[in-house]
N, C-alpha and C positions, 0 to 999 in steps of 0.2 A: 504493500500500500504506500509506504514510503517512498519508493520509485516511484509510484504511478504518480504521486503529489508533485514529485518535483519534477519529473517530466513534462505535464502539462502545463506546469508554472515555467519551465525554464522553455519551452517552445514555444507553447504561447504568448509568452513577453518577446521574443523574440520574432514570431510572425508580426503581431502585434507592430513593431517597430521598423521591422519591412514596409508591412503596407501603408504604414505611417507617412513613410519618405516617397514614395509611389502618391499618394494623397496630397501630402504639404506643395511636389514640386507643381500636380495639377491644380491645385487651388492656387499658385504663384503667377500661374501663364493661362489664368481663369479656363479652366479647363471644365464642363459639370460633373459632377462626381455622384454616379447613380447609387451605387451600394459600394460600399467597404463591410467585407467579411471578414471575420474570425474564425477560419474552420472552413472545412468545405461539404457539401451534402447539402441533406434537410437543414429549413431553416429549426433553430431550437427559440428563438429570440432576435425580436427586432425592436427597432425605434427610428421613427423619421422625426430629420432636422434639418430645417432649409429644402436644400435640394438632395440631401441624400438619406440614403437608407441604412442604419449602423444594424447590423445583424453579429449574431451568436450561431453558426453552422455544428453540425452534430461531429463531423469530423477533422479533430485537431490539428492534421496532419499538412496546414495549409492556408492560404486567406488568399483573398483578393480583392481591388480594388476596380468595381466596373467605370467605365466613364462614356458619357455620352460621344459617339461615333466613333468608336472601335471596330465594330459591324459596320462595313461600306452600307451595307444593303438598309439600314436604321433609317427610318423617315424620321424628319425633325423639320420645322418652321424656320424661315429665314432668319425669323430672331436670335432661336437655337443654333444654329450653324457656326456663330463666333464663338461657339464655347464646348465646338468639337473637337475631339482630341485629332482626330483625322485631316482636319485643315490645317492644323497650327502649322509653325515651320520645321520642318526635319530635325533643329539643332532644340526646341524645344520637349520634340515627343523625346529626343535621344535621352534628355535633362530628366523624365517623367519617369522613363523605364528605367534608366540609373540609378532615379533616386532612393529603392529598394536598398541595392546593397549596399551602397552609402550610405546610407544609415546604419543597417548592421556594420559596417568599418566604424564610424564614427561612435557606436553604441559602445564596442568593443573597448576605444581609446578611453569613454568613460566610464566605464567599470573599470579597469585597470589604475585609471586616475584615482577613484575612487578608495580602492583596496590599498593606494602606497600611498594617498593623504591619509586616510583612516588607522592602518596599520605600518606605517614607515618602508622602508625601503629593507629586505631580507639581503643582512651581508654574511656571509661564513665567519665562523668563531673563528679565528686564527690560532693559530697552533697547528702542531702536530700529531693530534688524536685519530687514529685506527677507524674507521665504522663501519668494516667489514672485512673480513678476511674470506678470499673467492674458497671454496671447496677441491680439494689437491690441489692445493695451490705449494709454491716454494716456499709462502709463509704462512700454510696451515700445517707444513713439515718442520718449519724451523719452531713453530709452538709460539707465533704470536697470534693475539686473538683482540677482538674487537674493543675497546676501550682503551689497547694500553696507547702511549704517549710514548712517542721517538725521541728520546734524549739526543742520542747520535748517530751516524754510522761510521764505521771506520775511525772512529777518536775523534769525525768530524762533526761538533755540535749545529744541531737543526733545530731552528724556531719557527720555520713557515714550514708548511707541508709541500712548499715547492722547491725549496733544497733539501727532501726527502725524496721527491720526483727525481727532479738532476742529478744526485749521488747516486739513484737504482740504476736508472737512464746508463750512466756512463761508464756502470762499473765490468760492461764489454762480457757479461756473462760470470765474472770471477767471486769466489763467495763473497757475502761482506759482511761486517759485526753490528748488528744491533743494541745500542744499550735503549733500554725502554723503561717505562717508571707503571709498575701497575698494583693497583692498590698501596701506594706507597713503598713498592718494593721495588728498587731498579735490577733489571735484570739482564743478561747478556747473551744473547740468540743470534744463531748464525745462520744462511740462507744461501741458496746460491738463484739470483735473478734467472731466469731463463727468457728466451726471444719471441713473443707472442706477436700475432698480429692485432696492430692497432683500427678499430672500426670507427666509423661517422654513427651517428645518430639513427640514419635511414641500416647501419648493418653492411656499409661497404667498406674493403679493405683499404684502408690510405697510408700503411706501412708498418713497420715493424720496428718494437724496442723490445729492450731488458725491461722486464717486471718480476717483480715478487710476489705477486695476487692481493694488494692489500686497497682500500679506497677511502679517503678521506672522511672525517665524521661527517654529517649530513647537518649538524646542529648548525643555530643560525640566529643572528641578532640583529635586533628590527631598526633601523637607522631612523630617526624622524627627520625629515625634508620638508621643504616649504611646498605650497600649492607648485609654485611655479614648475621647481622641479620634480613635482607627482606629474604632473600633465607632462612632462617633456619623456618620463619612463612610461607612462602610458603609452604613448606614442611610440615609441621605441620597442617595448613589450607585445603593442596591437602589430608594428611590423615585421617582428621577430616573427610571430603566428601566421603571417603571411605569406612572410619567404619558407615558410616550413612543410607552409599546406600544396603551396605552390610546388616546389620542389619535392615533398612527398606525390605526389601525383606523377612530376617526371621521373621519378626511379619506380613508381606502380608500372608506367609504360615500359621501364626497362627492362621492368624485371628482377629490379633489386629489392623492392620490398613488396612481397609477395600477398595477391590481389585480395587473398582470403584476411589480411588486418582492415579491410573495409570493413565497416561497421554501421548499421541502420537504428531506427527508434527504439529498439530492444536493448540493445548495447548503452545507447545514449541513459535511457530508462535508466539502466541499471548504477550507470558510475553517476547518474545526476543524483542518484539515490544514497549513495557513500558518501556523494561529498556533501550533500544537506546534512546527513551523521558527521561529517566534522567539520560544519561550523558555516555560517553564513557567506565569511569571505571566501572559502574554500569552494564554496557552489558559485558564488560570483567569476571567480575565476575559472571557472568551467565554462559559465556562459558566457566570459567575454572570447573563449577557445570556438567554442560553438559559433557566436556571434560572425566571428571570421569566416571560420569554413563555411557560414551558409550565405553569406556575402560572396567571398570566393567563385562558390560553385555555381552562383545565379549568375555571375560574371560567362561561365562557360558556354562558349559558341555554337549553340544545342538549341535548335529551332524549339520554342514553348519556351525556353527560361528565358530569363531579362536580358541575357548576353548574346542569346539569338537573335530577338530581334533589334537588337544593339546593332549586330549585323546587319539586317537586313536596313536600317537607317544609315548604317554607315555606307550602302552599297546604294541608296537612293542618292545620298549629298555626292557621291561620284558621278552618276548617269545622271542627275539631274533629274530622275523618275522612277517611281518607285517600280519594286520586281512585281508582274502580273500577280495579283490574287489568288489564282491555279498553282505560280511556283510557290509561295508563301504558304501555300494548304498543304501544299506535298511534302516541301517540308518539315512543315511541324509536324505531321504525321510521322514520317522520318522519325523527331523529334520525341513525341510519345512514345513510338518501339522502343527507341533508346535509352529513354527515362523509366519505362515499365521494367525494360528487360534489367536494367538498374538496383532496382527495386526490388523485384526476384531475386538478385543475386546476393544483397546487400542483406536481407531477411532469412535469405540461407545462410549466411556465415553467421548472422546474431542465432538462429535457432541449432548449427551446428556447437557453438560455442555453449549453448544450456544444454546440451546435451553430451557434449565433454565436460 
């Protein structure tokens, strides 16, 4: 039930906020705005205001924002015609269908903003404390173990955990001495580094050092910053999430990180559900994760999502005319197979993972 709570709450704010920016840029270049949904399906809840229709749809998985002359085929009144999405100019509809993931980008920078005004900035404890020793490792045989502290190696005293890096690093494979402090006890452990290959993030090989098996403590202490510089790590943290999702997808194509780590509403479900159990910011920081990739992937040049017909605006302001109605149907049909067969697959790997 937990999952399910935060699920709905963390996608629903987040469709929510899509169709927000899709809404704000057509009310900007007075566009009419027939219905904005929450959900897709049966209506569950409606309410008209002005000119539009704010509805409650039965299924979460989605919203949208109708606007008057989207359908060529729509009869409307002379009157009505300057406030069709259809006429406007190419660089305003571009601005309208943009305005979705831009906003998830821009959602995302503020929630992050949010979590390092409210909770400071996470710097590593300095020192040289252990917080984890890999399993057969060189230094689960030399008998060091998680907590202790690296006094030195080789007679040579270490205070940062990165000249405990550099002395592994370069000691060419050859044993080396340990003194360490554990429980107040210093002790003296030998080891001999061995040549591991070194992995990216995505899982690919980018070379080879000496290691012992051992990883810095995880502990961490929360720096306070001014506004100015929470918005500027926001930013910086919202781009981080970018270039990763971005770049996850070009190693998905390569083949480096293998197709079955996609993940759909089940998965999402499940971790939005752990991280409501630890703690408010903890689920903020998921959805400003989420926020991204679903910004991201509206971005993608997939006739139906926002980045399709991005395209297809972007390929009128070249010819000067838009592509025939016939091409624009075929594609998005296109489009649909794509995003189904998507979907399928993406439901398969969340239900093979409940099943492992």
């Amino acid at each position: 039930m937990n999952s399910v709570i935060s699920f709905v709450s963390v996608l629903g704010l987040l469709i929510f906020v899509h169709e927000l920016g899709h809404f704000l840029f057509a009310k900007l270049f007075n566009v009419k705005v027939l219905k904005f949904s929450l959900g897709f399906g049966p209506k569950v809840a409606s309410r008209q205001y002005g000119d539009t229709e704010y509805l409650l749809s039965a299924f979460p998985l989605g919203g949208y924002v109708k606007m008057l002359g989207e359908n060529p085929s729509e009869e409307m009144t002379q009157e009505e015609s300057s406030r069709s999405f259809a006429l406007k100019p190419v660089s305003q509809r571009f601005c309208i269908v943009a305005g979705g993931p831009i906003f998830n980008l821009l959602f995302a920078v503020l929630l992050f903003f949010l979590i390092f005004a409210i909770n400071g900035l996470p710097q590593p404890v300095p020192g040289t404390k252990i917080g984890s020793v890999s399993p057969e490792s060189p230094a689960e045989a030399a008998g060091l173990m998680a907590n202790d502290r690296i006094i030195a190696i080789d007679g040579i005293i270490t205070e940062e955990w990165e000249e405990v890096s550099e002395l592994i690093k370069t000691s060419n494979g050859n044993e080396v001495t340990l003194t360490v402090e554990r429980d107040e006890e210093v002790l003296e452990l030998t080891g001999t580094p061995i040549k591991q290959d070194m992995k990216s993030i995505f899982g690919e090989v980018i070379g080879e050092r000496f290691l012992l098996g051992i990883s810095r403590s995880e502990d961490v202490v929360f720096e306070n910053i001014s506004l100015g510089r929470a918005f500027v790590e926001g930013v910086l943290q919202t781009w981080t999430f970018i270039y990763y999702t971005i770049m996850g997808i070009i190693k998905m194509i390569q083949k480096v990180v293998p197709a079955s780590e996609l993940g759909g509403p089940i998965l999402i479900a499940q971790i939005a559900g752990q991280q409501m159990q630890a703690g408010w910011l903890n689920l903020m920081y998921f959805m400003g994760l989420i926020s991204v990739n679903l910004g991201i992937i509206n971005l993608f040049p997939i006739p139906i999502l926002d980045g399709g017909h991005l395209v297809f605006f972007s390929v009128e302001a070249l010819r000067r005319k838009p592509l025939s109605r016939r091409t624009q149907e075929m594609l998005q049909q296109i489009g649909i197979v794509i995003l189904a067969s998507l979907m399928i697959f993406v439901f398969y790997n969340d239900i093979q993972r409940l099943l492992n």
